[in-house]
Backbone bond lengths (Angstrom), bond angles and torsions (degrees), N, CA, C in turn:
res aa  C-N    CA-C-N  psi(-1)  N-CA   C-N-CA  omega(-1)  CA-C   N-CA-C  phi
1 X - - - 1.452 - - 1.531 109.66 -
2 X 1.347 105.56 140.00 1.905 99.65 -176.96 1.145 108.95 -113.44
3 X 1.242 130.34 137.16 0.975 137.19 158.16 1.388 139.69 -38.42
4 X 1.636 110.73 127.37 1.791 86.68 178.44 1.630 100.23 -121.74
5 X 1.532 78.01 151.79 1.790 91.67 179.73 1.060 106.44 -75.88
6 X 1.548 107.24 132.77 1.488 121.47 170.32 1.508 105.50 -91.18
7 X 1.126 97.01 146.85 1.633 135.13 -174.74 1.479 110.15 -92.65
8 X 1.119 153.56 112.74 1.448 126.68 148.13 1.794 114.19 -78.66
9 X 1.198 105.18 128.57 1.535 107.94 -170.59 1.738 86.88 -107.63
10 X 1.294 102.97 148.74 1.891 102.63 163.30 0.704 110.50 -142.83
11 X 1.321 126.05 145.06 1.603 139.64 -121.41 1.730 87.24 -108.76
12 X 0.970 86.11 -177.35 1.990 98.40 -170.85 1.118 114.59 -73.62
13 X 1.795 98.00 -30.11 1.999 111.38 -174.24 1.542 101.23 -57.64
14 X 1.534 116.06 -46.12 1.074 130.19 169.90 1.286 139.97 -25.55
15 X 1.168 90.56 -77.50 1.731 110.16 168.43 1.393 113.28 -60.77
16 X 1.222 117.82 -49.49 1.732 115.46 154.50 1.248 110.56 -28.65
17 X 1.277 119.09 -65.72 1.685 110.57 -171.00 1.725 105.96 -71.64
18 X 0.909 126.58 -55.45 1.431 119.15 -170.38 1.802 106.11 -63.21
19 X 1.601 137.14 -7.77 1.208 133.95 -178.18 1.607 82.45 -88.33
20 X 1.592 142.53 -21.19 1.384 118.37 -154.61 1.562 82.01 -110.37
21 X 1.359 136.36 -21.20 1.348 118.06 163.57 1.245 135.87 -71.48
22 X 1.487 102.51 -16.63 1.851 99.44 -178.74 1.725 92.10 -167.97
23 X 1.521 144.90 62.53 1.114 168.76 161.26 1.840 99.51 -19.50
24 X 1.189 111.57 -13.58 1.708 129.43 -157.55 1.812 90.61 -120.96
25 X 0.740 134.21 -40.99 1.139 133.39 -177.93 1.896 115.05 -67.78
26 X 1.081 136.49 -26.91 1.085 133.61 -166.41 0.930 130.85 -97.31
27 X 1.394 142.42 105.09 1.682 129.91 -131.89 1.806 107.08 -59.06
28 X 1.064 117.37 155.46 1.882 123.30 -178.09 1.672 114.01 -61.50
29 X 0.988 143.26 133.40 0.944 153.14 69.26 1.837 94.38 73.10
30 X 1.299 136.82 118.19 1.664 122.47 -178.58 2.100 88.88 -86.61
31 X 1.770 80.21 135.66 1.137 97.42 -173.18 1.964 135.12 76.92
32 X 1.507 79.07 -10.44 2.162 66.99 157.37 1.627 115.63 -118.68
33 X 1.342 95.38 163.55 1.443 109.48 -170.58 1.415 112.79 -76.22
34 X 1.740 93.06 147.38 1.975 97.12 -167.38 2.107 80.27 -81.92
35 X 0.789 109.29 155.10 1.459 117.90 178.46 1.826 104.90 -103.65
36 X 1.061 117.26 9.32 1.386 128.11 153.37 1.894 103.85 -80.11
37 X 1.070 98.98 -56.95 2.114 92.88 -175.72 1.835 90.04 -56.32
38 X 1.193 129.46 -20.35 1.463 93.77 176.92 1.287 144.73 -127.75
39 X 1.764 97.22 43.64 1.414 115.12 163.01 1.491 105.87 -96.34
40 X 1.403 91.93 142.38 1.179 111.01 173.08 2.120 118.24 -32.78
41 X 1.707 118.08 122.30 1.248 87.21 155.62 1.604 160.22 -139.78
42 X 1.490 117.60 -173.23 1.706 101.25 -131.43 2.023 68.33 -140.41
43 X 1.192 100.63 146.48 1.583 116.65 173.95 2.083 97.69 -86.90
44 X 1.364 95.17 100.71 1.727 101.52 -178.46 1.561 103.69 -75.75
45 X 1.121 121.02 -33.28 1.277 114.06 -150.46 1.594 86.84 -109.63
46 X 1.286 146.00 -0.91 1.455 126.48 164.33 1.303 119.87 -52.25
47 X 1.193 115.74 122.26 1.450 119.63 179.51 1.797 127.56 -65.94
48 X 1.026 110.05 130.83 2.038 120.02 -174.60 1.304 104.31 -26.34
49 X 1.108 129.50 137.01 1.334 132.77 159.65 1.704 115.67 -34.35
50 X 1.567 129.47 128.61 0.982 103.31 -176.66 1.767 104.21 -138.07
51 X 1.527 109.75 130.22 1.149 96.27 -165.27 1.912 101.92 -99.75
52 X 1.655 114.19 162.94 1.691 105.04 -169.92 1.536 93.69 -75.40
53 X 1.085 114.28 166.72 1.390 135.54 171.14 1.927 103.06 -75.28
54 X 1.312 108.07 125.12 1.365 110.01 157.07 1.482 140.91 -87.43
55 X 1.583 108.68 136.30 1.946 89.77 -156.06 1.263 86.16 -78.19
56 X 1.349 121.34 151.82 1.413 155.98 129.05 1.657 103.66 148.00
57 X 2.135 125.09 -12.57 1.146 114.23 -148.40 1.847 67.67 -104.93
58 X 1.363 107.26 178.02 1.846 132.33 153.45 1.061 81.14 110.47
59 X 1.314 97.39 -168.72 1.864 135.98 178.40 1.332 87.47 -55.96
């Protein structure tokens, strides 16, 4: 006997609720744009310029 792969299918009620819990979470739509590719981009996570501390100056 062979096995059949189960599927989980979810029903529409479903997806309704999970688009009003996280609308960002659900893969796009074929053919529209993630509106993340179209901000401008900028390195967020580079860290502040940081200069060393000199001995004799600070607290």
């Amino acid at each position: 006997m062979k096995e059949k792969k189960q599927r989980t299918k979810l029903t529409r009620e479903q997806i309704k609720n999970l688009q009003a819990l996280e609308p960002d979470a659900l893969p796009l739509a074929e053919g529209a744009k993630d509106l993340l590719d179209m901000l401008p981009e900028e390195d967020e996570f580079e860290s502040p310029h940081y200069d060393k501390p000199v001995p004799g100056e600070g607290p």
